[in-house]
Structure formats: structure tokens, C-alpha cells
C-alpha positions in Angstrom: 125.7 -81.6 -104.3 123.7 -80.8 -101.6 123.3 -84.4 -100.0 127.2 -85.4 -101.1 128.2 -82.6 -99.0 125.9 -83.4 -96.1 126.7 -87.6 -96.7 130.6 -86.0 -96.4 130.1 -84.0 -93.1 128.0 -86.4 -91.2 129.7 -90.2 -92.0 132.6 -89.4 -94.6 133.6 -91.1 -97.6 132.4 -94.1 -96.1 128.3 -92.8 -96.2 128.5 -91.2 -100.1 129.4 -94.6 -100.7 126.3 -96.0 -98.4 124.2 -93.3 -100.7 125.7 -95.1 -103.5 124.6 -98.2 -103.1 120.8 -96.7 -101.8 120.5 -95.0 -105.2 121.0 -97.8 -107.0 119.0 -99.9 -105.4 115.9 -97.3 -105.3 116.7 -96.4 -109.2 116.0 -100.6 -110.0 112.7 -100.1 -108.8 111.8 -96.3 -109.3 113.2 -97.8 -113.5 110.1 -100.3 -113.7 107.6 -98.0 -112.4 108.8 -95.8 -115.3 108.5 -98.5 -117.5 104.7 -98.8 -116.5 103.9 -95.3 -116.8 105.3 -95.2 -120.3 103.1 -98.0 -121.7 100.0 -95.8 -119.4 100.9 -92.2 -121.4 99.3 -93.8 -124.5 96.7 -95.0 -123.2 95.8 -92.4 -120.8 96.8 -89.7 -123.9 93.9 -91.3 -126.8 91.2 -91.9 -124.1 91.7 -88.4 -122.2 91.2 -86.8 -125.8 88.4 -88.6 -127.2 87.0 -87.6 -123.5 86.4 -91.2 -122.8 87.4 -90.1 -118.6 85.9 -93.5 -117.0 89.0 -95.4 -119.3 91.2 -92.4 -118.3 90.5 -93.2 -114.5 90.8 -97.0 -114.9 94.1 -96.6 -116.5 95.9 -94.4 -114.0 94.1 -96.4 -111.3 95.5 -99.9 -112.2 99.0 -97.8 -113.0 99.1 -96.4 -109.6 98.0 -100.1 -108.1 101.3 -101.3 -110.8 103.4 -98.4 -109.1 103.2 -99.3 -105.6 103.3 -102.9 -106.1 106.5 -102.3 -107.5 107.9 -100.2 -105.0 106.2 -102.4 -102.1 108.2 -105.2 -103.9 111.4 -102.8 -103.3 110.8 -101.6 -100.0 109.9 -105.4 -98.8 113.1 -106.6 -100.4 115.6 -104.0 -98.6 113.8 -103.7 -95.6 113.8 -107.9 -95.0 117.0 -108.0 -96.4 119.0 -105.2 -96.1 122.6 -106.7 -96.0 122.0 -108.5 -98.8 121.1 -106.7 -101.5 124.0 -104.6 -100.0 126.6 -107.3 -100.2 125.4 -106.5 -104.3 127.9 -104.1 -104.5 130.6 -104.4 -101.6 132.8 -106.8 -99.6 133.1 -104.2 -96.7 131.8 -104.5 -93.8 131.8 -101.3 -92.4 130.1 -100.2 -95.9 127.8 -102.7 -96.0 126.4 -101.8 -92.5 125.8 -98.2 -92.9 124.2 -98.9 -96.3 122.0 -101.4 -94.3 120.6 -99.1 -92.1 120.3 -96.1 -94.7 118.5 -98.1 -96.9 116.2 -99.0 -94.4 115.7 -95.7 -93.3 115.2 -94.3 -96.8 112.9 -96.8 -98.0 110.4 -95.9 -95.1 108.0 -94.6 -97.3 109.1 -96.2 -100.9 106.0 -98.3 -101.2 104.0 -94.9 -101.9 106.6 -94.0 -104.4 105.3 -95.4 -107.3 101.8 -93.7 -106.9 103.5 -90.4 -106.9 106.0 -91.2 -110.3 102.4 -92.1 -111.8 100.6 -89.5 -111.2 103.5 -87.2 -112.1 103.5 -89.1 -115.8 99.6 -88.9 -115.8 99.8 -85.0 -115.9 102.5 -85.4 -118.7 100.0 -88.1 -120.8 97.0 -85.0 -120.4 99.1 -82.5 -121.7 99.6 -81.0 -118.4 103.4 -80.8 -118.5 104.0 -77.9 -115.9 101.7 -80.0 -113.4 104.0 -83.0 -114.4 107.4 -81.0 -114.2 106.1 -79.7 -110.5 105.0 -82.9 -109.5 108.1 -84.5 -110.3 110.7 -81.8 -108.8 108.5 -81.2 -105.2 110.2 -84.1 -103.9 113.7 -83.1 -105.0 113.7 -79.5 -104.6 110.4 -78.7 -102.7 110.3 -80.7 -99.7 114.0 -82.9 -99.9 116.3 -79.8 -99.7 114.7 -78.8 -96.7 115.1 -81.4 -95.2 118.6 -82.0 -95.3 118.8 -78.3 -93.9 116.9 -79.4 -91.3 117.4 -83.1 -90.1 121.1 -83.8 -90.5 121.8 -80.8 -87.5 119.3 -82.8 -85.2 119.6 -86.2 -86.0 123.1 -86.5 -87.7 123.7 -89.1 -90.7 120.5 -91.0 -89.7 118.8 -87.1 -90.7 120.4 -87.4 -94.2 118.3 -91.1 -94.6 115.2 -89.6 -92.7 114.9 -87.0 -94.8 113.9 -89.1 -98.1 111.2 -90.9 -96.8 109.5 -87.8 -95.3 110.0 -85.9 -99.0 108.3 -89.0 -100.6 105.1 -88.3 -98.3 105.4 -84.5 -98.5 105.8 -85.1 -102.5 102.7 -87.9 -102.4 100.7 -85.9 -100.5 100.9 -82.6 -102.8 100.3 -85.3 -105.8 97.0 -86.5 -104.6 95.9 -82.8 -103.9 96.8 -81.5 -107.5 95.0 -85.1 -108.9 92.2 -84.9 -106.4 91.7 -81.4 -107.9 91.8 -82.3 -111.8 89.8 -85.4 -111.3 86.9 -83.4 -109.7 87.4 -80.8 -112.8 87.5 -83.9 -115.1 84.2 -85.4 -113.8 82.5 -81.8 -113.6 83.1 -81.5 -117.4 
């Protein structure tokens, strides 16, 4: 609600439908890292019980290499070719330009995406599930909110797009710490 309402106030109809096209194009990818993290949860799951931690490590490690390769791929894709993957979904020009530069604002930190979706799963595959639901909602609700408080006032429609990729990193950042924490409990045990 929060970033229609902003999207509405800043560029009009015209940006929720810029957002529209963003989304989708971000969900293609985000969609494939999900599909990774699924086929980790097993794994992760039977060697975190059996206390077998070195396979534990190796799994999440070669997920999170999986997760930003994918969402590398995605950023690469929309920042080299921004109109096109735009001209996906529209014929209009106006459209397809402010979707052009939003998505290449809002996929400024996309390649670290995938990391953070992945570690967020790995907390669900340990039985950590409140570590999981936090990880997953700090980007959302913990650091994006803000910053469309705070951005769109300064920086007008190009705040809306800025403040995604500066969530991601806030949202990667806290990720590492809470893993970085449990790993080191892990390895103590």
C-alpha cells in the first residue's frame, strides 16, 4: 500500500505501472532462487540433524554461490538491457522509460539478493523458523518502509527505486550477522 501510494504521489499512474513491470521482473529471478533453496531445505534439514555441520556448511555455501549467480544473472540482464526486458510487457514509451530507469535503480543491489533468500530458508531447513520469518520480513518491513518514509521527500520517484536496493543491503547485512552468529554456535558445539 505503502509504495502504490508513494509510486501514485511521486510519477502517477504511469510509475505503479513502472513498479509493475519491476516486480515482475525481480519475482522471475527472486522464483529460481526459491527453487534452489527448496531442493537445499532437505539437504541442509538430514545433515544439520545427524550433526554432520561440515555437509551443512557446504550445502548452504554452494546454495548461496547458486543464489547470487542467479540474481547476478537478473541484475546483468536489466541493467544491460533495461528497455528490453521492459518492452516484455508494454508498447509505451513513456512506460517503458520510467520502468527502464527504475529497474535499474532497484536492481542496484539484486546480485546479493539471492544470498539473503538463502540464508533466510537455511534458518527455516534448521528449525529456526522465527530466525527465518525475521530474516525474511527485515527487508520488507524493517529497513524498506523506512525508506520510503525517507527517500521519496528528498529524492522524489527516483527515492521510491533507491529505496529497494539500499533495504536489500540493510536486509543482507543483518542476514550475515544472525548466520555469522549461528555458524560460530554451530562450530563451538
Amino acid at each position: 500500500i505503502l509504495i502504490n501510494n508513494s509510486l501514485q504521489k511521486y510519477g502517477g499512474d504511469m510509475a505503479v505501472g513502472a513498479y509493475g513491470i519491476i516486480n515482475r521482473l525481480l519475482t522471475l529471478s527472486v522464483m529460481i532462487v526459491m527453487g534452489v533453496t527448496m531442493g537445499m531445505q532437505p539437504i541442509v534439514g538430514y545433515n544439520f540433524g545427524a550433526q554432520k555441520y561440515d555437509r551443512v556448511k557446504q550445502a548452504l555455501k554452494l546454495s548461496m554461490i547458486a543464489g547470487a549467480c542467479i540474481t547476478s544473472s537478473g541484475f546483468l540482464l536489466c541493467e544491460i538491457f533495461p528497455k528490453a526486458v521492459s518492452v516484455i510487457f508494454t508498447t509505451d514509451k513513456e512506460l517503458i522509460d520510467m520502468a527502464s530507469r527504475g529497474v535499474r535503480i532497484c536492481v542496484a543491489m539484486f546480485p546479493i539478493v539471492g544470498v539473503q533468500i538463502v540464508i533466510g530458508n537455511f534458518f527455516q531447513s534448521i528449525g529456526k523458523a522465527k530466525v527465518s520469518i525475521f530474516i525474511s520480513l527485515t527487508r520488507q518491513l524493517l529497513y524498506l518502509l523506512p525508506g520510503l518514509i525517507f527517500f521519496p521527500p528528498h529524492f522524489g520517484l527516483d527515492g521510491i527505486w533507491l529505496s529497494m536496493p539500499v533495504s536489500d543491503l540493510l536486509a543482507l547485512i543483518t542476514a550475515v550477522l544472525i548466520l555469522w552468529a549461528c555458524i560460530r554456535k554451530i562450530t563451538r558445539s
